[in-house]
TIMI-2910 file (N, C-alpha, C, CB; in pm, 1 decimal, decimal comma, always signed):
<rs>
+----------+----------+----------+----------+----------+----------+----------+----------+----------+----------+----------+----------+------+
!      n_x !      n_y !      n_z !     ca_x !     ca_y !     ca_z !      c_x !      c_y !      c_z !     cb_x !     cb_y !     cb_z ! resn !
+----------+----------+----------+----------+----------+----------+----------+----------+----------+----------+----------+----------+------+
!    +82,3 !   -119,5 !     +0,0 !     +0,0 !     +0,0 !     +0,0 !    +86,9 !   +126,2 !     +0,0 !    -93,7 !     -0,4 !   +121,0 !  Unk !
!   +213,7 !   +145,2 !    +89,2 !   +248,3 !   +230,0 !   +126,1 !   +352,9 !   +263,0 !    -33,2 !   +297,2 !   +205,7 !   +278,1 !  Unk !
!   +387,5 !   +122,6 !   -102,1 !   +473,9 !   +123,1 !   -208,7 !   +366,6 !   +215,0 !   -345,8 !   +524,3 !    -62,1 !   -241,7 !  Unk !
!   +251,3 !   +201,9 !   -322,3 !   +176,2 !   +189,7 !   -457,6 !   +132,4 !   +356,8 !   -436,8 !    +27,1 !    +48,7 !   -469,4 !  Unk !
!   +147,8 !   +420,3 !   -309,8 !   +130,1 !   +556,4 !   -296,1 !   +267,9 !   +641,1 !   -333,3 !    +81,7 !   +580,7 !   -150,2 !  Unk !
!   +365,8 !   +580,2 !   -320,4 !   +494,7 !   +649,0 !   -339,3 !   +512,0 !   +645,2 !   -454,8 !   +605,3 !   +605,3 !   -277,8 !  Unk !
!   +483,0 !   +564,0 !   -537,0 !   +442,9 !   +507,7 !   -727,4 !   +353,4 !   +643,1 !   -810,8 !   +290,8 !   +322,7 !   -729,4 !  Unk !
!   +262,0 !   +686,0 !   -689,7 !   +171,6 !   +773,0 !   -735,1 !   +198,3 !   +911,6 !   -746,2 !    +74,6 !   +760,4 !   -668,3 !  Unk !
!   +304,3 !   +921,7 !   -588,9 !   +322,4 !  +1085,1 !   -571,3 !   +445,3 !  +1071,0 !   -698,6 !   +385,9 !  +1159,5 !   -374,0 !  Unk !
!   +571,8 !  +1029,2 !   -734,5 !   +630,2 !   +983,5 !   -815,8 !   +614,7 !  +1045,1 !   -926,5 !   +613,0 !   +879,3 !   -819,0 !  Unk !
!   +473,6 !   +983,3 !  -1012,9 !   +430,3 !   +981,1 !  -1124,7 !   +387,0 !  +1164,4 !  -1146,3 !   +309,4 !   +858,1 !  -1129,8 !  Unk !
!   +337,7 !  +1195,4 !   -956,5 !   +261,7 !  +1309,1 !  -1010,6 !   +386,4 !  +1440,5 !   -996,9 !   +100,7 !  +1335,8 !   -908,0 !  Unk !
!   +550,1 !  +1412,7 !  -1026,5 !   +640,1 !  +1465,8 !   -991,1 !   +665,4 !  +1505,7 !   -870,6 !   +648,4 !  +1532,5 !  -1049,3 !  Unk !
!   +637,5 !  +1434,8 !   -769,1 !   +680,6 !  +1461,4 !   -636,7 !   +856,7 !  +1398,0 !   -556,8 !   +548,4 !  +1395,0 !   -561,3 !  Unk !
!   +898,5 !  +1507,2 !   -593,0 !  +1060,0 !  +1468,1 !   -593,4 !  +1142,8 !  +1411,7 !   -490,0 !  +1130,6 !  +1574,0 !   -615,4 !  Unk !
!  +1069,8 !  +1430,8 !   -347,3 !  +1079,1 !  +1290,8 !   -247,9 !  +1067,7 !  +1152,1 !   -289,9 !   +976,1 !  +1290,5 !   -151,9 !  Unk !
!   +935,1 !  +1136,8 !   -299,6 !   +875,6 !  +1006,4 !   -407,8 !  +1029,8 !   +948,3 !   -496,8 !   +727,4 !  +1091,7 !   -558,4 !  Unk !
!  +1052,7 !  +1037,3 !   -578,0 !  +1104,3 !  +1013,6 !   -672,1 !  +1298,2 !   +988,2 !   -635,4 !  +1047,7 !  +1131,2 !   -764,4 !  Unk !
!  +1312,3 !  +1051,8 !   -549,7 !  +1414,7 !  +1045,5 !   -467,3 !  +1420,7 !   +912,7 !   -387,9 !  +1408,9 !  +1158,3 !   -384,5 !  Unk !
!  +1293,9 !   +882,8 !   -367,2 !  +1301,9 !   +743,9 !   -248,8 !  +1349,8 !   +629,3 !   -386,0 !  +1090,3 !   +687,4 !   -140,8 !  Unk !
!  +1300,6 !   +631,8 !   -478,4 !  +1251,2 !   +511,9 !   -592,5 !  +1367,3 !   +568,3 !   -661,9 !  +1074,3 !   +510,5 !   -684,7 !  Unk !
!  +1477,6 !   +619,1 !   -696,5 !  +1607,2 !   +636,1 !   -733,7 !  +1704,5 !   +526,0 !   -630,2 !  +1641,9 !   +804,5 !   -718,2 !  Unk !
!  +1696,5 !   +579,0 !   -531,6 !  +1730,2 !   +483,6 !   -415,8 !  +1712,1 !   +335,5 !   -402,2 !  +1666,9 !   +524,3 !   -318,1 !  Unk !
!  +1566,7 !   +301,6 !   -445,4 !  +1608,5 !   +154,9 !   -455,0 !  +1619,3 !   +106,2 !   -560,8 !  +1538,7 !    +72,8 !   -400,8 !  Unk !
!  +1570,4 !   +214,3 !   -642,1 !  +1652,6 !   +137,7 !   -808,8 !  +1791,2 !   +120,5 !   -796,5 !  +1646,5 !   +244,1 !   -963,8 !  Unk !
!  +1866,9 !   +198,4 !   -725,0 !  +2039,1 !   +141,3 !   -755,4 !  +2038,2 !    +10,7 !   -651,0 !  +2195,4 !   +284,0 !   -697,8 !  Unk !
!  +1974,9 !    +61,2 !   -522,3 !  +2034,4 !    -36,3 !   -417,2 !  +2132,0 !    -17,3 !   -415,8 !  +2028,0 !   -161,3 !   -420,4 !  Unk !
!  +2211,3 !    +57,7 !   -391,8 !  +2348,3 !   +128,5 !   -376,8 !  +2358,0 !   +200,4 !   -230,4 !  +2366,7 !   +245,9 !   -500,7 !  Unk !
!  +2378,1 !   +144,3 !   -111,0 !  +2371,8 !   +216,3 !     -3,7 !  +2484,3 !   +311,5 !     +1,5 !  +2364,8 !   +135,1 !   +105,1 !  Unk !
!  +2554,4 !   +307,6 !    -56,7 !  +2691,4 !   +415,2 !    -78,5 !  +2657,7 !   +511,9 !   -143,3 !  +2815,9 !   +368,0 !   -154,3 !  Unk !
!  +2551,2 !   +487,7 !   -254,6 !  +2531,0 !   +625,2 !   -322,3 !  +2397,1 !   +677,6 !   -258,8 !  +2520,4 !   +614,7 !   -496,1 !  Unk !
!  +2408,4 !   +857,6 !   -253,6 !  +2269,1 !   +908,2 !   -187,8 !  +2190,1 !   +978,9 !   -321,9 !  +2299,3 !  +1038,0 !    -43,9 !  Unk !
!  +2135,5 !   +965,0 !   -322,4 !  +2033,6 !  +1084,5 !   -478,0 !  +2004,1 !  +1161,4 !   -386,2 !  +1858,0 !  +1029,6 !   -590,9 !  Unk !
!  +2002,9 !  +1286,7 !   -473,6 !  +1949,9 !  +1420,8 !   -419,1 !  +1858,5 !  +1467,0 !   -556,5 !  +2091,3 !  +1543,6 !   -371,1 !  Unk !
!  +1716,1 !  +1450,2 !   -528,1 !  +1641,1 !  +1517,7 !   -654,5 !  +1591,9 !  +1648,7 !   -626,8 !  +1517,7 !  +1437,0 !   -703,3 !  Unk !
!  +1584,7 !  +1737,5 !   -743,3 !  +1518,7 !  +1892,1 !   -712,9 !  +1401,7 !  +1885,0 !   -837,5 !  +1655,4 !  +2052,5 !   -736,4 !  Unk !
!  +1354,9 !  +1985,8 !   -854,2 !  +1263,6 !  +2055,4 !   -982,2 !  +1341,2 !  +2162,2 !  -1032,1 !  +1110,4 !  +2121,5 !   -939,7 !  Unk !
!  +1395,3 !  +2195,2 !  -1113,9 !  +1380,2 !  +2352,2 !  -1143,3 !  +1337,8 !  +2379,3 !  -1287,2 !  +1521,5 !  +2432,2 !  -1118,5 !  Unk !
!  +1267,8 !  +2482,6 !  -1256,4 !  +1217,0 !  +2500,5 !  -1406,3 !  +1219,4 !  +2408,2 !  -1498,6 !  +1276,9 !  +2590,1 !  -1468,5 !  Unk !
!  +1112,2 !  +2339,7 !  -1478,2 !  +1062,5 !  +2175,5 !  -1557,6 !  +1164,1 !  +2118,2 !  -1608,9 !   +956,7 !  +2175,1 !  -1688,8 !  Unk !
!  +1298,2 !  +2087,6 !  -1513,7 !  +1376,5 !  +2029,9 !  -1568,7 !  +1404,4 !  +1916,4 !  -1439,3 !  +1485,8 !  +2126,5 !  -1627,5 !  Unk !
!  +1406,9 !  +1816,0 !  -1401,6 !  +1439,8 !  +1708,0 !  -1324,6 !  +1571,5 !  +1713,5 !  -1304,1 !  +1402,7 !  +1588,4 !  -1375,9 !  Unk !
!  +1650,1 !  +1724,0 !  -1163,2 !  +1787,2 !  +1710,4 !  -1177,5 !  +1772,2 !  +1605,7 !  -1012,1 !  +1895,0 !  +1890,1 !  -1190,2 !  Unk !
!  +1858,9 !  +1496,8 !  -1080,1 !  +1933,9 !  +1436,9 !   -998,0 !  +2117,0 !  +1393,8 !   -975,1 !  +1864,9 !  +1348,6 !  -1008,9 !  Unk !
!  +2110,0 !  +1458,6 !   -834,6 !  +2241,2 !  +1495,4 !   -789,8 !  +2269,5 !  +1315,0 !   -730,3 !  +2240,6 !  +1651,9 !   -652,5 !  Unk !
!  +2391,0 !  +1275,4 !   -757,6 !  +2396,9 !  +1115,3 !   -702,2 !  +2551,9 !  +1160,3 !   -581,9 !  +2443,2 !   +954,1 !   -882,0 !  Unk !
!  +2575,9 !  +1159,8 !   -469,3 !  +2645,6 !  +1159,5 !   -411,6 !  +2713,5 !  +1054,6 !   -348,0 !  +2613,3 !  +1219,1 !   -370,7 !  Unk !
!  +2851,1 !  +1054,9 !   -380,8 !  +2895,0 !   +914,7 !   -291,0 !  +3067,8 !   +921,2 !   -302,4 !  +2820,6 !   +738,2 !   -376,6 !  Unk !
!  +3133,4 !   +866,0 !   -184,9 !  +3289,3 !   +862,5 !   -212,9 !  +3355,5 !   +853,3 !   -353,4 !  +3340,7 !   +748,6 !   -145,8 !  Unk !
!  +3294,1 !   +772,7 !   -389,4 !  +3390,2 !   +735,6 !   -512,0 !  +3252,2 !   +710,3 !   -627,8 !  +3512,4 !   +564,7 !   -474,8 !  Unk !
!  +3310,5 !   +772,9 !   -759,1 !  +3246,6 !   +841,3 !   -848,7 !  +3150,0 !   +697,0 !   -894,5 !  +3356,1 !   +924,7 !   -967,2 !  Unk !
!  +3005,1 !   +676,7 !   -870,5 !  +2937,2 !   +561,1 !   -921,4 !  +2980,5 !   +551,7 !  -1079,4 !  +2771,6 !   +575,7 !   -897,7 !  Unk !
!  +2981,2 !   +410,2 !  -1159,9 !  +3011,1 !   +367,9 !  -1270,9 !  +2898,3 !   +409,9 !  -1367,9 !  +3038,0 !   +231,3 !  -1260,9 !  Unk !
!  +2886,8 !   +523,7 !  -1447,3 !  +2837,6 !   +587,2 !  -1527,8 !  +2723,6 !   +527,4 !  -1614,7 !  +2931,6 !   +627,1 !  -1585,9 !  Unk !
!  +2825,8 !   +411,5 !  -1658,2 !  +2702,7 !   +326,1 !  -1749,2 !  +2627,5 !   +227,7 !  -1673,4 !  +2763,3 !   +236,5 !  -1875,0 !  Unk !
!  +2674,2 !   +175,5 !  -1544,5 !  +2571,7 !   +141,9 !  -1471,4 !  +2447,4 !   +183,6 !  -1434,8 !  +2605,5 !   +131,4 !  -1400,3 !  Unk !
!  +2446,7 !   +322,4 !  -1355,5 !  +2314,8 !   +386,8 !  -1294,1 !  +2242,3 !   +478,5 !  -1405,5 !  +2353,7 !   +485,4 !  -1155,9 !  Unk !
!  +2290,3 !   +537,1 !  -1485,8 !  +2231,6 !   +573,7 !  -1570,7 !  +2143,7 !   +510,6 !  -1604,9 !  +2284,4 !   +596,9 !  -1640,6 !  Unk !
!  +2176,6 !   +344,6 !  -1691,7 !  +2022,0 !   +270,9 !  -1761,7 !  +1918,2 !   +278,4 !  -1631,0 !  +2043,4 !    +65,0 !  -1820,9 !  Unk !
!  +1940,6 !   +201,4 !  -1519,0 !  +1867,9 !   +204,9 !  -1450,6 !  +1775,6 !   +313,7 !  -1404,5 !  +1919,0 !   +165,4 !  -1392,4 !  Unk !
!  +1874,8 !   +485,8 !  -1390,0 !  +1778,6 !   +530,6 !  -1358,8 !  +1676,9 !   +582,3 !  -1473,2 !  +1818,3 !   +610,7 !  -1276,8 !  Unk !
!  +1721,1 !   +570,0 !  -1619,1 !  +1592,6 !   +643,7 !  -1681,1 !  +1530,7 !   +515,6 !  -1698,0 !  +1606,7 !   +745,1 !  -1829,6 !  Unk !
!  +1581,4 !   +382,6 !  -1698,8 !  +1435,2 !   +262,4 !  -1699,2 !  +1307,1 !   +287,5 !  -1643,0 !  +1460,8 !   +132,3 !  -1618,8 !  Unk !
!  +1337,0 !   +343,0 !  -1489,4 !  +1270,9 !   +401,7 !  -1382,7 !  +1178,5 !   +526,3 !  -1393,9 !  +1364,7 !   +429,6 !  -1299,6 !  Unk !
!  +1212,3 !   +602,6 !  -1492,2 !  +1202,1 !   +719,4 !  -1517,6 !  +1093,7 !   +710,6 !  -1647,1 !  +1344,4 !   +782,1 !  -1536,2 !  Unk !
!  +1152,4 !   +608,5 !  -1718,6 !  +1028,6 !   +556,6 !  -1840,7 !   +934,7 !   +541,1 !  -1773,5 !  +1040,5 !   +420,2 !  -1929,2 !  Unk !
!   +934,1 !   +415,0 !  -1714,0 !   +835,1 !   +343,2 !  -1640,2 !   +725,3 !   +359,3 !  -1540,8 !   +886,6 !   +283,6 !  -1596,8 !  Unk !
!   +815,5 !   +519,7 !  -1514,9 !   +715,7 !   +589,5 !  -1405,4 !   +575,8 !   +709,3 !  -1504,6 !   +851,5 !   +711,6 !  -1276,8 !  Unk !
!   +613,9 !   +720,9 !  -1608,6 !   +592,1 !   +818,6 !  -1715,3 !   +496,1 !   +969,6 !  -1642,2 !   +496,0 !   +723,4 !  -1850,8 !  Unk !
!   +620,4 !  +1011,4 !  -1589,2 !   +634,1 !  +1163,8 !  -1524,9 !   +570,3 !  +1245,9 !  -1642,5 !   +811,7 !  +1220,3 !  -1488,0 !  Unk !
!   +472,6 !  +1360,4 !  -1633,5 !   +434,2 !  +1430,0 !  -1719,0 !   +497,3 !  +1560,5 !  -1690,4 !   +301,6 !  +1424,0 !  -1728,3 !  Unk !
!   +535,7 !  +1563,0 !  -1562,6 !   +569,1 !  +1711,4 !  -1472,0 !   +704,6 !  +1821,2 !  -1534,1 !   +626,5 !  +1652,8 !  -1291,1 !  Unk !
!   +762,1 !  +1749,3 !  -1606,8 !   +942,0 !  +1830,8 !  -1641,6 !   +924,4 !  +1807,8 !  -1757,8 !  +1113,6 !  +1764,1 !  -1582,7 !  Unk !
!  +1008,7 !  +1837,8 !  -1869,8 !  +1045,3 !  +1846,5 !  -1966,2 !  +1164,0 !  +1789,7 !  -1967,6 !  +1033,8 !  +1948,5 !  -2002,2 !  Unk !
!  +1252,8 !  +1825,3 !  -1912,9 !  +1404,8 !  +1768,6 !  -1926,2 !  +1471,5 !  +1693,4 !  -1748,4 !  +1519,6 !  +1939,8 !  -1985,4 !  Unk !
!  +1593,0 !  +1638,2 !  -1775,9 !  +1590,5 !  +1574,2 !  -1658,1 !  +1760,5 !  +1623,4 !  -1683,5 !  +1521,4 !  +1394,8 !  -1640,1 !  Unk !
!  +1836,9 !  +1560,4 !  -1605,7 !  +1951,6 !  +1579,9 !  -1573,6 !  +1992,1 !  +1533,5 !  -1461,2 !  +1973,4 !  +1683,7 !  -1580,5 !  Unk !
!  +2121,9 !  +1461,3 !  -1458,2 !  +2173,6 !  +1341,8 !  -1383,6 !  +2286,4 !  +1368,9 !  -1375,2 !  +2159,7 !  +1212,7 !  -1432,5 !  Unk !
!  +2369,4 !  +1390,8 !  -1237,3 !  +2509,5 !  +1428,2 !  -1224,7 !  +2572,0 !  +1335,7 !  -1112,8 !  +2524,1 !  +1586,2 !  -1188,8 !  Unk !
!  +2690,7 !  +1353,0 !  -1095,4 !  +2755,6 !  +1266,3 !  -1038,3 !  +2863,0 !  +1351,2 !   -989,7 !  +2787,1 !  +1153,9 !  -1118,6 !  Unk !
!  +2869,0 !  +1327,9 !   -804,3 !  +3020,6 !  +1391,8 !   -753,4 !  +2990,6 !  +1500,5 !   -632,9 !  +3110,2 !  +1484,7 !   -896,8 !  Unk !
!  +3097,7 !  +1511,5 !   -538,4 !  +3061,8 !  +1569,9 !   -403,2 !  +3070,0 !  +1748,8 !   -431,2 !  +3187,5 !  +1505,7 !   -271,1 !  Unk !
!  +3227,1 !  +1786,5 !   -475,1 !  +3215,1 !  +1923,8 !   -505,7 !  +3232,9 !  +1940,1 !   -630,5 !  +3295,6 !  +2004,9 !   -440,2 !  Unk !
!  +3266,3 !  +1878,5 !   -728,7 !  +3180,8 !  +1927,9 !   -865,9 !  +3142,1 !  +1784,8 !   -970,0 !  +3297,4 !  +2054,3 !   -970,0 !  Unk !
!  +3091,1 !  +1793,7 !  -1081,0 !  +3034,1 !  +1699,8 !  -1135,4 !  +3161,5 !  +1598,2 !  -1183,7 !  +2938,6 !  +1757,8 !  -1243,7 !  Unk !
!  +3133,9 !  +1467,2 !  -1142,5 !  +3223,8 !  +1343,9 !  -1211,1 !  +3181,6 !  +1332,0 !  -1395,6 !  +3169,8 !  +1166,8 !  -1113,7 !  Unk !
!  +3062,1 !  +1329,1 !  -1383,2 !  +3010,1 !  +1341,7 !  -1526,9 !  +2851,6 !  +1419,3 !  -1515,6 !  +3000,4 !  +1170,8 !  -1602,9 !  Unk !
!  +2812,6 !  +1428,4 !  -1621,4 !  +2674,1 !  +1473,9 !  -1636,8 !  +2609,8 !  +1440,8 !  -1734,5 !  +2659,1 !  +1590,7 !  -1636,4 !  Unk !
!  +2489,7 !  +1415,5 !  -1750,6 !  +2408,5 !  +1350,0 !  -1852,0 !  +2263,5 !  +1457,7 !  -1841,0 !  +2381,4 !  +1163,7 !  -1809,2 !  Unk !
!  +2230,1 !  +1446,2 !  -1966,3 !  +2103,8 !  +1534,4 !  -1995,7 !  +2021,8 !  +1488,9 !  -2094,0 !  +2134,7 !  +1667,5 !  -2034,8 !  Unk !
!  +1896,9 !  +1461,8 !  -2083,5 !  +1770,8 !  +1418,0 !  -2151,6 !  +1672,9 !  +1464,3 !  -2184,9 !  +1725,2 !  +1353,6 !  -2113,1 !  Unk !
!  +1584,0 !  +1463,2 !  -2284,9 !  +1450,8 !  +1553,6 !  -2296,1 !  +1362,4 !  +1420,3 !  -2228,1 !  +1395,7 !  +1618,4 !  -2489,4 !  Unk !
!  +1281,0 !  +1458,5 !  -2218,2 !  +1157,4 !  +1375,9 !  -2144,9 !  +1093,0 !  +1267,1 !  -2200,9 !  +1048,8 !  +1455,6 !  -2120,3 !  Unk !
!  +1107,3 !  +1312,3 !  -2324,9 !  +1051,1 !  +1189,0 !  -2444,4 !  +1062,5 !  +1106,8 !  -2479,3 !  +1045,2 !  +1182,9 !  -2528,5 !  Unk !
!  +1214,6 !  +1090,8 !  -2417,7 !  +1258,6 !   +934,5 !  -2411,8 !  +1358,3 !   +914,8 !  -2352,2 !  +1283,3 !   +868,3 !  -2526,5 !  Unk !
!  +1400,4 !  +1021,7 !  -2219,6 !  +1511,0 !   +964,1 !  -2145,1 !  +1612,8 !   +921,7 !  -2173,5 !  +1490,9 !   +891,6 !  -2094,2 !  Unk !
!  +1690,6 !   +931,4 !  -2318,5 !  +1779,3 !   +872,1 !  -2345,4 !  +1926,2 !   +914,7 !  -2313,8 !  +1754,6 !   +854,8 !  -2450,6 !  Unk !
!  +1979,9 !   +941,9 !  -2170,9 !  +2096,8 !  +1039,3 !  -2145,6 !  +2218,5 !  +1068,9 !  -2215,0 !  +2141,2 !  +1013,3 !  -2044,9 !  Unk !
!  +2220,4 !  +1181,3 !  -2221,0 !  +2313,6 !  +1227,7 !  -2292,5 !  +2482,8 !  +1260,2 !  -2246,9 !  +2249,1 !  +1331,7 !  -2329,8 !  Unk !
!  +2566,2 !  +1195,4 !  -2246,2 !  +2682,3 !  +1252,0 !  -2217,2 !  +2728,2 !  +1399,2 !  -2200,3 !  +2742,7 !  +1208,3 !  -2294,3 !  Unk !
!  +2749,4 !  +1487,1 !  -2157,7 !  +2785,1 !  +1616,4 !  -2174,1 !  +2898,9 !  +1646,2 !  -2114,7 !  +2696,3 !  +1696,9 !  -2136,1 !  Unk !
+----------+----------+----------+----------+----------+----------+----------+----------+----------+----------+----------+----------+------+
</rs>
């Protein structure tokens, strides 16, 4: 019950929600997500000692991100690293497909 409400706030861009369900998509207790909104763009910040493996969390998180089919942002954005970015990736909404940058 409590899973199928967090599914919902999620869907309806609620960036806790969406922050929790980043989290167990890696199952990565080393890495923390930090999600925001800004100006209909989705950004998730991934924090952790040592820089997570790029092509790993990436598929996973826009699988997640398909699957949830967010209407709320336009673009998303996915970074990696404590004081500045390890890498960064950027997507339009339409198909999540991250972009190297």
């Amino acid at each position: 019950m409590i899973q199928l409400n967090l599914l919902e706030l999620a869907k309806q861009g609620d960036t806790n929600a969406i922050n929790t369900l980043v989290s167990q998509w890696l199952n990565l207790p080393r890495i923390t997500p930090k999600t925001s909104l800004k100006q209909n763009c989705l950004q998730i910040m991934l924090e952790s000692i040592e820089v997570p493996v790029q092509q790993l969390v990436v598929p996973v998180i826009c699988d997640g991100l398909i699957n949830l089919g967010i209407q709320s942002f336009k673009n998303a954005n996915l970074s990696s690293g404590i004081s500045f970015p390890s890498f960064f990736a950027a997507s339009n909404h339409a198909s999540f497909a991250f972009k190297t940058l």
